[in-house]
C-alpha positions as CSV (number, residue, x, y, z in Angstrom):
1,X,78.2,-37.8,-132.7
2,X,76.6,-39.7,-129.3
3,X,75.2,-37.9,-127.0
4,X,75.8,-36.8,-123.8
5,X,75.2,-40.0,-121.6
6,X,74.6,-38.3,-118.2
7,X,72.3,-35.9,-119.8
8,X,70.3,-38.7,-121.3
9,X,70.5,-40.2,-117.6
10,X,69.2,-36.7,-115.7
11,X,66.3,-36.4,-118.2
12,X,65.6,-39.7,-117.7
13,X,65.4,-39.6,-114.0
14,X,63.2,-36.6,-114.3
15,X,60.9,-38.5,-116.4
16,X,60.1,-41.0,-114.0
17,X,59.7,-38.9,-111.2
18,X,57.0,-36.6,-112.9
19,X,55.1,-39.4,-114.7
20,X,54.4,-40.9,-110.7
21,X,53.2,-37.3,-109.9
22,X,51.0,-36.7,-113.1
23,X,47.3,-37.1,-113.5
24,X,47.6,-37.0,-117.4
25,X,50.5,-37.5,-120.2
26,X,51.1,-36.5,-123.9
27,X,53.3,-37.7,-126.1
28,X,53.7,-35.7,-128.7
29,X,55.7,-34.7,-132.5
30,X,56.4,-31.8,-133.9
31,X,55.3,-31.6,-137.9
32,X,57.1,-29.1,-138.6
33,X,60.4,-30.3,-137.0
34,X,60.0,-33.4,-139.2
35,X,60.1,-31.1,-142.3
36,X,64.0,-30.8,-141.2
37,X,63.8,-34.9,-141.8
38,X,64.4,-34.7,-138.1
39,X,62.9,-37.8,-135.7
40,X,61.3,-36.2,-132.6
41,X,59.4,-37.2,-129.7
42,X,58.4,-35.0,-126.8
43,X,56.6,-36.3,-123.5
44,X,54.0,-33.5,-121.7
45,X,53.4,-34.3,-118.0
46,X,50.4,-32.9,-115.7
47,X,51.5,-31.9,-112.3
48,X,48.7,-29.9,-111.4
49,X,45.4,-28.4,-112.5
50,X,47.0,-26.0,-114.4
51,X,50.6,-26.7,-114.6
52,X,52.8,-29.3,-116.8
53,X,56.0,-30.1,-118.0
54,X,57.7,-31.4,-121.3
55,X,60.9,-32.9,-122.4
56,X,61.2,-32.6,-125.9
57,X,63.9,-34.8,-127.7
58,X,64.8,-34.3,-131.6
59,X,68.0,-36.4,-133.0
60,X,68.8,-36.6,-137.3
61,X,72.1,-39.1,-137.1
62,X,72.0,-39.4,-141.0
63,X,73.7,-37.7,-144.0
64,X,71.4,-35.7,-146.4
65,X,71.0,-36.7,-149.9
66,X,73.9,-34.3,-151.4
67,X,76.5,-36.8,-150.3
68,X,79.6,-36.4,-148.4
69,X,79.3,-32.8,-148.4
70,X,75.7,-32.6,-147.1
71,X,74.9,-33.5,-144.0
72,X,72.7,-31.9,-141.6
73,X,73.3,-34.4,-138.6
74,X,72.7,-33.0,-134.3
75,X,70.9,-33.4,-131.6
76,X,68.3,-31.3,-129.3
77,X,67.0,-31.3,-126.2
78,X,64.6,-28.9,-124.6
79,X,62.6,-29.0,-121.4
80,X,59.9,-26.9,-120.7
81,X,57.3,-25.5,-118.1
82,X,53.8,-24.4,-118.6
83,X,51.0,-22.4,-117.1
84,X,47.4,-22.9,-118.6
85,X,45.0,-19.9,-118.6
86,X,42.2,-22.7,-118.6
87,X,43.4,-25.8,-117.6
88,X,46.3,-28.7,-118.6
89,X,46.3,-29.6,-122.0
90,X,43.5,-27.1,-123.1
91,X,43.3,-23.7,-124.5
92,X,46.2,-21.5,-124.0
93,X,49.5,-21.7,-122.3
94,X,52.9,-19.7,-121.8
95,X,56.0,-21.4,-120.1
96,X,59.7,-21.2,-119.6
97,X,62.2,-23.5,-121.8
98,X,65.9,-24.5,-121.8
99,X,67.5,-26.0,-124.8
100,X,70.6,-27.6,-125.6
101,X,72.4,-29.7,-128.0
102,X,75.2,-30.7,-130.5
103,X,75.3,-29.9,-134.6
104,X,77.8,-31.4,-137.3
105,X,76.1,-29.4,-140.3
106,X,77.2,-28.6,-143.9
107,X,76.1,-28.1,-147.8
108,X,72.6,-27.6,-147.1
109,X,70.9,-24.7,-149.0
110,X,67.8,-23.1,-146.4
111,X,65.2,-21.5,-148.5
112,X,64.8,-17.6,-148.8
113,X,68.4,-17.7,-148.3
114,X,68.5,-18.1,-145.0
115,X,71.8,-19.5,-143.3
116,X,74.1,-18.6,-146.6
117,X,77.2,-20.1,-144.9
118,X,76.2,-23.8,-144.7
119,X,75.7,-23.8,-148.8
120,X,79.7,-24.1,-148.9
121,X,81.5,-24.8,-145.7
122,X,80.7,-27.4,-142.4
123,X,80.0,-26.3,-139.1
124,X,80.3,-28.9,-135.9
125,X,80.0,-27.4,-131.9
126,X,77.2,-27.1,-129.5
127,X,74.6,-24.9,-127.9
128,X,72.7,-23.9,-125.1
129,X,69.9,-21.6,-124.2
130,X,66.8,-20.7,-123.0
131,X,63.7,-18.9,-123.6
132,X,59.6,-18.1,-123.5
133,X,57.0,-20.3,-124.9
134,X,53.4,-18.9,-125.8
135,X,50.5,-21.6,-127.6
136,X,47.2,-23.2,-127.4
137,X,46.0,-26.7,-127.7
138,X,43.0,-27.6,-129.3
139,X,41.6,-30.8,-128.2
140,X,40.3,-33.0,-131.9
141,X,39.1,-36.5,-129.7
142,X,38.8,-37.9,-126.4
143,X,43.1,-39.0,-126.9
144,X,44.3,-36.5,-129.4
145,X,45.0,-32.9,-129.4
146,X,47.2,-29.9,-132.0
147,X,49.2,-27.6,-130.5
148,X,50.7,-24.5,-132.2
149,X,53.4,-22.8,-130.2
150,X,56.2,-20.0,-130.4
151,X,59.2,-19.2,-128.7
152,X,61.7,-16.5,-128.3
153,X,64.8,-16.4,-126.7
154,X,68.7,-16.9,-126.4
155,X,71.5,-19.0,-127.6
156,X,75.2,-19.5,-127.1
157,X,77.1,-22.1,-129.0
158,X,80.6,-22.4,-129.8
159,X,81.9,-24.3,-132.9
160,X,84.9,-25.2,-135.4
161,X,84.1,-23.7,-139.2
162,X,85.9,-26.3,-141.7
163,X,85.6,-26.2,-145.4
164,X,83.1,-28.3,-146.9
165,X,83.2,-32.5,-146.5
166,X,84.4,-34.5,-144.0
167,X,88.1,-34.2,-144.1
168,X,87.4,-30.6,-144.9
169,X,90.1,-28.2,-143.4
170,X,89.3,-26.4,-140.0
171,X,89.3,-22.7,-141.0
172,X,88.9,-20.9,-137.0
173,X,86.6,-21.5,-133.8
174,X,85.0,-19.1,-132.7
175,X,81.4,-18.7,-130.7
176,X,78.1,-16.5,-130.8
177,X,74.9,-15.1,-129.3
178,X,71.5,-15.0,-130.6
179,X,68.2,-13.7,-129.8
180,X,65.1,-14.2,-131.9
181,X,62.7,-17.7,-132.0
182,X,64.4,-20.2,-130.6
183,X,60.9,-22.5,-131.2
184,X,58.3,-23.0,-133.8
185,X,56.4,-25.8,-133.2
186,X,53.1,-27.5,-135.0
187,X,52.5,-30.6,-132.7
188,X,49.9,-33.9,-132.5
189,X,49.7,-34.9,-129.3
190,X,48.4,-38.3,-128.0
191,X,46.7,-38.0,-124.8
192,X,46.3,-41.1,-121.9
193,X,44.4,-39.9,-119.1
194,X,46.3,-40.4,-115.2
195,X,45.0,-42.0,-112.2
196,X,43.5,-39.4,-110.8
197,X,40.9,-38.7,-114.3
198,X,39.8,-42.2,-113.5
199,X,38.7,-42.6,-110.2
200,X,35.5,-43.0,-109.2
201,X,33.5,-40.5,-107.4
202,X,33.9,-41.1,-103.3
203,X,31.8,-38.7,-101.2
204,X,33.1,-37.4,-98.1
205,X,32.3,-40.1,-95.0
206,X,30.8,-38.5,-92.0
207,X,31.6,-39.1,-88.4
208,X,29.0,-38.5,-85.5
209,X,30.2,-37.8,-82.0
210,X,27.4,-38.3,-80.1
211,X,28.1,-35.9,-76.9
212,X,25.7,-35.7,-74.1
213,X,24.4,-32.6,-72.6
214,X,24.3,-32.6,-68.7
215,X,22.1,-30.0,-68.7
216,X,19.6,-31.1,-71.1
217,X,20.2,-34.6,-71.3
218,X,19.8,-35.2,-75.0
219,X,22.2,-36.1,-77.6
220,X,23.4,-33.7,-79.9
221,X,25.2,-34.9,-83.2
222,X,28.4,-33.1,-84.4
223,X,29.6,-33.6,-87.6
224,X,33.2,-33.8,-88.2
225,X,34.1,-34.0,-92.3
226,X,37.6,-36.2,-93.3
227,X,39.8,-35.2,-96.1
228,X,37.9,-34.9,-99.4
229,X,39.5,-37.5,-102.1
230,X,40.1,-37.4,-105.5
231,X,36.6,-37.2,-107.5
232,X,36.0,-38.6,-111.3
233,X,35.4,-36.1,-113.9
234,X,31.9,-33.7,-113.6
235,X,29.8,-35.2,-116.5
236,X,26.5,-32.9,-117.1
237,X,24.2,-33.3,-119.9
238,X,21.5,-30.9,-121.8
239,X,18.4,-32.1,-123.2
240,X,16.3,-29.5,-125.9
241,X,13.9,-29.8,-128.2
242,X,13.3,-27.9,-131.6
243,X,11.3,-27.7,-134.5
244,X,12.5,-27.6,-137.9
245,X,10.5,-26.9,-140.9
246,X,11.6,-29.1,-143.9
247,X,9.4,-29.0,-147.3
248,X,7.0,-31.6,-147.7
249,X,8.8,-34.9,-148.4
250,X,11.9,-33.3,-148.1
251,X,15.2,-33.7,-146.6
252,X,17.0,-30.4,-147.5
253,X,17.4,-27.5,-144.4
254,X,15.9,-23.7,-145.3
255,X,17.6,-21.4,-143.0
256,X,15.4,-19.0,-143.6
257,X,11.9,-21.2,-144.0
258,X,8.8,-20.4,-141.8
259,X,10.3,-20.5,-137.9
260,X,13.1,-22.0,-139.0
261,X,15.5,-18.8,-138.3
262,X,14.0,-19.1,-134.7
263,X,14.9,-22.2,-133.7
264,X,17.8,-22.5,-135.5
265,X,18.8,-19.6,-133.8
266,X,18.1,-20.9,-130.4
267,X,20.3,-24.2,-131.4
268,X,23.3,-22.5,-132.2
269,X,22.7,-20.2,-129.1
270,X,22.6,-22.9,-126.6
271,X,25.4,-24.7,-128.0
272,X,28.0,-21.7,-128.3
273,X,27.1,-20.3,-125.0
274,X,28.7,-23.2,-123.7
275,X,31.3,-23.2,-126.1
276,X,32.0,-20.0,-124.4
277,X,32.0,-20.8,-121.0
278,X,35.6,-21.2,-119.8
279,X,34.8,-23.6,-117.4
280,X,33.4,-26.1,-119.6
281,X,33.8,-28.6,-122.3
282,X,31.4,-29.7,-125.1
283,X,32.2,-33.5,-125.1
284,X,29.5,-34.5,-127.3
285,X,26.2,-33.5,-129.3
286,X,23.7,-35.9,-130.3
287,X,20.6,-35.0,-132.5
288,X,17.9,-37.0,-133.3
289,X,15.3,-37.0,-135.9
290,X,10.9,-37.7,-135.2
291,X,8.6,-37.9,-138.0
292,X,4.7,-38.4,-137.2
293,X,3.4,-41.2,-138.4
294,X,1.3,-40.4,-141.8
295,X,2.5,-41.6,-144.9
296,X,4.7,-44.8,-144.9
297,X,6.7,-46.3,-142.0
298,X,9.8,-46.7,-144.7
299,X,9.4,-43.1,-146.1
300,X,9.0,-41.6,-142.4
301,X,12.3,-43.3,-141.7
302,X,14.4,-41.7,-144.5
303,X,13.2,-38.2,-143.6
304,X,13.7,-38.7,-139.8
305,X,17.1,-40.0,-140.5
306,X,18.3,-37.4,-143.0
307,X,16.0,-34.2,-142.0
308,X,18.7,-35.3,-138.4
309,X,21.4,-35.5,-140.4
310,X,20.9,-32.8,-142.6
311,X,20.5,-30.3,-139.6
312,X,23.1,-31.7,-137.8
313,X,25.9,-31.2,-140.3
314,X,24.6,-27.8,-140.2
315,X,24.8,-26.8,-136.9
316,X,28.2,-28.5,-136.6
317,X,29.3,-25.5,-139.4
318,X,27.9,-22.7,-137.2
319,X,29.7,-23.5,-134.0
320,X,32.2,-24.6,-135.7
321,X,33.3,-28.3,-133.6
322,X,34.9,-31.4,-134.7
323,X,32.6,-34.1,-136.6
324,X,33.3,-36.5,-134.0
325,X,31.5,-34.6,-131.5
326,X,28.6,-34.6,-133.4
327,X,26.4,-38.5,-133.4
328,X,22.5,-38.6,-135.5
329,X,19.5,-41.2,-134.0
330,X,16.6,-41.1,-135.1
331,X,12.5,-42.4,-134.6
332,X,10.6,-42.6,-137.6
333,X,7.4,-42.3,-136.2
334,X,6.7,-40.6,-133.1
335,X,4.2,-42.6,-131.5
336,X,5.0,-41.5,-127.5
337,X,4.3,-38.2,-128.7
338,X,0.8,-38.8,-130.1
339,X,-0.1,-41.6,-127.2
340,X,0.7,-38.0,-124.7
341,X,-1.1,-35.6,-126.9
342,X,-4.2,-38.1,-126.9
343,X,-4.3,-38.8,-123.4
344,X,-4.1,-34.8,-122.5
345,X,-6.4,-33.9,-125.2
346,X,-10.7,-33.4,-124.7
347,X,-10.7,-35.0,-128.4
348,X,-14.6,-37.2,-129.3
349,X,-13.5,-40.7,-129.5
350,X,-10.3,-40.1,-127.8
351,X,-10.4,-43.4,-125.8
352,X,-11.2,-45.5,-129.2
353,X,-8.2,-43.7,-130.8
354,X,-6.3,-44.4,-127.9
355,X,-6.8,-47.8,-127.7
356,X,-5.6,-48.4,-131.8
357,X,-2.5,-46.3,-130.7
358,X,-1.4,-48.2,-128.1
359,X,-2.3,-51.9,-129.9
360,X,1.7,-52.9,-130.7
361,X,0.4,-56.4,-132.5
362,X,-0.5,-54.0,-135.5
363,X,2.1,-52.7,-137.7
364,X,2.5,-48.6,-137.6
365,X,1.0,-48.6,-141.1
366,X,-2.0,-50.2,-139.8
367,X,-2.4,-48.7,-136.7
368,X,-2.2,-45.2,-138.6
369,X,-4.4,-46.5,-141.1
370,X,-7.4,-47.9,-138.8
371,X,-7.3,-44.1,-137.3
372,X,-8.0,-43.1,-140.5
373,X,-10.7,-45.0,-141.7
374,X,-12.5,-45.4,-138.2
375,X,-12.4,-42.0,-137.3
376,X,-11.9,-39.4,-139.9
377,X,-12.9,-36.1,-138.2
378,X,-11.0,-36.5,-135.9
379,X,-7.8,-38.0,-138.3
380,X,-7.9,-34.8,-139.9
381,X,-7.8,-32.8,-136.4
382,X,-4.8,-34.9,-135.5
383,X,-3.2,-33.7,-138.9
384,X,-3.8,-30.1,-138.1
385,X,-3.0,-30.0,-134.1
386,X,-1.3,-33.0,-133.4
387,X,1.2,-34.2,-136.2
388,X,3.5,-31.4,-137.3
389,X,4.7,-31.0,-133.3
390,X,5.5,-34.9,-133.7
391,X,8.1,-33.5,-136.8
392,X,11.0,-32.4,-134.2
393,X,14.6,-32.7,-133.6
394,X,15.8,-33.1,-129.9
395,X,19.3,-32.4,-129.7
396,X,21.5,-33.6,-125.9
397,X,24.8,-31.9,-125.3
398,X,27.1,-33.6,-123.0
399,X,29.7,-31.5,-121.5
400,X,32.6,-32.0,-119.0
401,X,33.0,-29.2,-116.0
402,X,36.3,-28.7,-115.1
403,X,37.4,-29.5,-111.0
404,X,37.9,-26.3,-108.9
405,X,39.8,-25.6,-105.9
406,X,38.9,-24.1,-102.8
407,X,38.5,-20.8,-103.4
408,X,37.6,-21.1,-107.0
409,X,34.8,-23.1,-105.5
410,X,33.7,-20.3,-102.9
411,X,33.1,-18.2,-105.6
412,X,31.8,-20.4,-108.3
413,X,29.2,-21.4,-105.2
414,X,27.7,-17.9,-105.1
415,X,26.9,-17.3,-108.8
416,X,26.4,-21.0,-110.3
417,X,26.5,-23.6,-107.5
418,X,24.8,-25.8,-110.2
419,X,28.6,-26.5,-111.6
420,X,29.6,-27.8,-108.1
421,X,30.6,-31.3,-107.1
422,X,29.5,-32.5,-103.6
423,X,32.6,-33.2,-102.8
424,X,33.6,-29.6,-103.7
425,X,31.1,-28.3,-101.9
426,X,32.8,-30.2,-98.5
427,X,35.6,-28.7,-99.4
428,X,34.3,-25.1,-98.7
429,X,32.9,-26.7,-95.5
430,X,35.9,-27.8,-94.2
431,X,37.4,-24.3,-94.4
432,X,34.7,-23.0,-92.1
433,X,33.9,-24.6,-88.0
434,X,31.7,-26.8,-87.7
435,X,28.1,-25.3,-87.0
436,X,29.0,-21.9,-88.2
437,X,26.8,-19.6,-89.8
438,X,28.8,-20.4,-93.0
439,X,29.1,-24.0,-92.4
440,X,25.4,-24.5,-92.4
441,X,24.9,-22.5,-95.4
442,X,27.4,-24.4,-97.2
443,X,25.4,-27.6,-96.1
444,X,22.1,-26.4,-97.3
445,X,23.0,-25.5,-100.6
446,X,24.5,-29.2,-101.1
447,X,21.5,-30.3,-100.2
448,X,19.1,-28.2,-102.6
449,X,21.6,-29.2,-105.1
450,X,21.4,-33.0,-104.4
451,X,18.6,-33.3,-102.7
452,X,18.5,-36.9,-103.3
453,X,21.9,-37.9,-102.0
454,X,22.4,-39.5,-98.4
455,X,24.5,-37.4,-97.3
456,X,23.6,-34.0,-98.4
457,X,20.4,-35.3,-96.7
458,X,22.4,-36.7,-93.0
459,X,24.4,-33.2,-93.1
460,X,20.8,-31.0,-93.4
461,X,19.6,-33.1,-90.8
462,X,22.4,-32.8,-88.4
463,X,22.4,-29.2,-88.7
464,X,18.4,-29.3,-87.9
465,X,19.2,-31.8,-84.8
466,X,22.0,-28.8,-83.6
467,X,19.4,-26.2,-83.8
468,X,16.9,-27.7,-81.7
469,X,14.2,-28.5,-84.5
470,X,14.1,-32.1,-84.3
471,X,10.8,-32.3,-86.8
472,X,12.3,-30.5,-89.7
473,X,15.2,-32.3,-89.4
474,X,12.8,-35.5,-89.8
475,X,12.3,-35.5,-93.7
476,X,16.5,-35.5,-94.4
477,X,16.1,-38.3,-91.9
478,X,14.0,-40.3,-94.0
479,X,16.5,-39.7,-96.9
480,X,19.8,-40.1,-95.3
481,X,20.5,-44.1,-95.6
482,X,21.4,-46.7,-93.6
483,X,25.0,-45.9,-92.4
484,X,25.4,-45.7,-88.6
485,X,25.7,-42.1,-88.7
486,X,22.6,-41.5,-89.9
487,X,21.5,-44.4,-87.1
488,X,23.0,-42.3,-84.8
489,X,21.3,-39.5,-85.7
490,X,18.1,-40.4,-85.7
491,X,18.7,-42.1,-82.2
492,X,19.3,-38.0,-81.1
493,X,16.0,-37.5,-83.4
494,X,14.3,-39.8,-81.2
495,X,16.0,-38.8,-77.7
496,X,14.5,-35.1,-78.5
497,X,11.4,-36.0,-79.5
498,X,10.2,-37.7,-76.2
499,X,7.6,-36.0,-74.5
């Protein structure tokens, strides 16, 4: 049975057209489909933020082990389209599929008695149909991702029935429709990232006409924005701080010990909230483990280690991610923390204290040990004030924001402009005219939001320049770099401020 060759050309073309267009690719199997001992390969192409497309190939050439009389040997091949509720290759999806193919089957027994016919006679013809596809994707890694998916739809084929075996007599032809699941599908996916994913952030260049008023005789900057290119993936990151009560000399976690429901609580919280948030993704959670520094260097070690540990792999079963999200670190002595807390502190002897903390040619078991022994009163007041805030757990999320268009970006911009790119925020400028009410407004927030960047700062400045007020526009100024717009700009600065 060989397929058909200008089929295998079309797809083929189709291939190579998409994968220039695509920012990411899957390859992917389905599990299930190889339950059928079926070899299957299917290739999933971005071609936009929240659209793909797949070609999904499945060939068995071989006879089954019954012999002559067994054989369960066709082909199938079925493209598809998607829309993501989210975006490409995460969370949920519906689509539109076609499917098509040829079958030479016979003597195989289904279970639950499905397909009685095939126990005792051979069918060979083709088929063609189409149909809707409903899933979700979970993402496991950075490259690999499990898809579940379901469709439903209709089939024609047309074939010859023969009596069981090769030579088997032909008994009629005949053809027939279906409706019902034409797709069942449990797939690993392999993921490799497009051009676009790894570009590197460009900001927006700016252009300064410098345009002299006759009436006034000053120059007066106007900004002009070019097209906004394609920006590297938004990469934010969450630093907290909690403090878990373990039993003395202990490495097991209480849920329900002293504060612990508290901050626990508060972990878990900030984690699953954004979990939640549609427009994230939690790429990675790193906790680690402080002990303060009485007792012995190698014992505080082990707890800061494990206590990390410990709650780690149990806050990884409460928001229920992937154990390679989750990394432990730890410090066994927290000796920054202590250094701080002296420094800030009205503590007798501080400076003498002080000074043994911050000697690094003695060990930490001497250094804590010379405390001791020099300075007891105060020794103990560090063990009551001091030591059991050093016992904590910081935990840092790292989380990927997904890109937004235009007007996603408008209204993401009035409710959490923290989530915004710069170079998403030009994109809302360059829907507006230059100097307009909303232009401005859009070039103020990028500056409160990156109020070190050059040209957040040029923009604010330029806008000040425009509006006559040549000395607050002097502090973005002094921010805005060394480009020759922002030479230009200050040459206005300086051709307004002239008395």
């Amino acid at each position: 049975m060989k397929v058909n060759k200008l089929m295998a050309v079309a797809i083929l073309m189709c291939l190579c057209i998409q994968s220039m267009q695509a920012q990411q690719i899957g390859f992917k199997t389905n599990m299930i489909y190889w339950a059928t001992t079926t070899p299957n390969m299917g290739m999933e192409m971005e071609v936009g933020k929240k659209h793909t497309a797949q070609v999904f190939f499945g060939l068995n050439p071989w006879k089954q082990s019954g012999g002559d009389r067994s054989r369960f040997r066709h082909w199938l091949v079925m493209p598809e389209y998607r829309y993501w509720f989210n975006q490409s290759f995460e969370g949920w999806f519906i689509g539109a599929h076609a499917l098509g193919g040829q079958y030479n089957v016979g003597g195989v027994k289904f279970p639950f008695g499905l397909l009685k016919g095939l126990r005792n006679h051979r069918y060979e013809g083709w088929y063609a149909g189409g149909g809707i596809t409903a899933g979700k994707q979970w993402n496991l890694s950075k490259h690999w991702n499990l898809e579940a998916s379901l469709g439903l739809g209709y089939v024609h084929t047309r074939y010859d029935k023969y009596e069981c075996g090769i030579c088997g007599e032909k008994l009629k032809s005949a053809h027939k429709n279906y409706v019902g699941p034409t797709k069942v599908a449990l797939s690993l996916i392999y993921l490799i990232p497009g051009k676009a994913e790894e570009k590197p952030e460009t900001q927006v260049p700016q252009i300064i006409e410098t345009i002299r008023q006759p009436e006034q005789n000053i120059l007066k900057p106007v900004l002009q924005l070019q097209a906004v290119v394609a920006e590297a993936p938004k990469i934010r990151h969450l630093d907290k701080r909690a403090y878990i009560d373990f039993p003395v000399n202990r490495i097991e976690l209480r849920a329900d010990y002293r504060s612990n429901p508290a901050q626990l609580d508060s972990i878990i919280t900030t984690i699953n909230a954004l979990k939640a948030d549609k427009n994230l993704q939690v790429m990675a959670i790193n906790i680690h483990g402080f002990a303060s520094p009485e007792g012995t260097y190698q014992h505080n070690d082990y707890l800061a280690k494990n206590r990390a540990r410990t709650l780690a792999e149990y806050v990884r079963k409460m928001v229920n991610l992937p154990d390679s999200i989750f990394t432990v670190s730890s410090t066994a002595e927290d000796w920054d923390g202590l250094r701080e807390y002296l420094q800030q502190s009205d503590l007798e002897k501080k400076q003498q204290i002080l000074a043994i903390a911050q000697n690094e040619t003695l060990t930490p078991d001497a250094r804590d040990a010379k405390m001791k022994k020099r300075y007891p009163v105060q020794y103990r007041s560090l063990l009551t004030n001091c030591y059991p805030a050093l016992r904590h757990s910081d935990y840092h999320i790292t989380y990927k924001i997904k890109p937004f268009d235009v007007e996603e970006a408008k209204q993401i911009m009035k409710t959490r402009p923290q989530l915004l790119s710069l170079n998403e925020l030009f994109m809302v400028a360059q829907t507006y005219e230059v100097g307009s009410r909303e232009f401005n407004e859009v070039m103020e927030l990028a500056v409160r939001m990156y109020p070190e960047d050059e040209t957040a700062n040029l923009n604010a400045a330029i806008i000040r320049l425009n509006n006559g007020d040549a000395e607050a526009a002097k502090p973005y100024l002094d921010r805005a770099g060394e480009s020759k717009e922002a030479d230009a700009a200050r040459k206005a600065y300086e051709m307004m401020t002239i008395q």
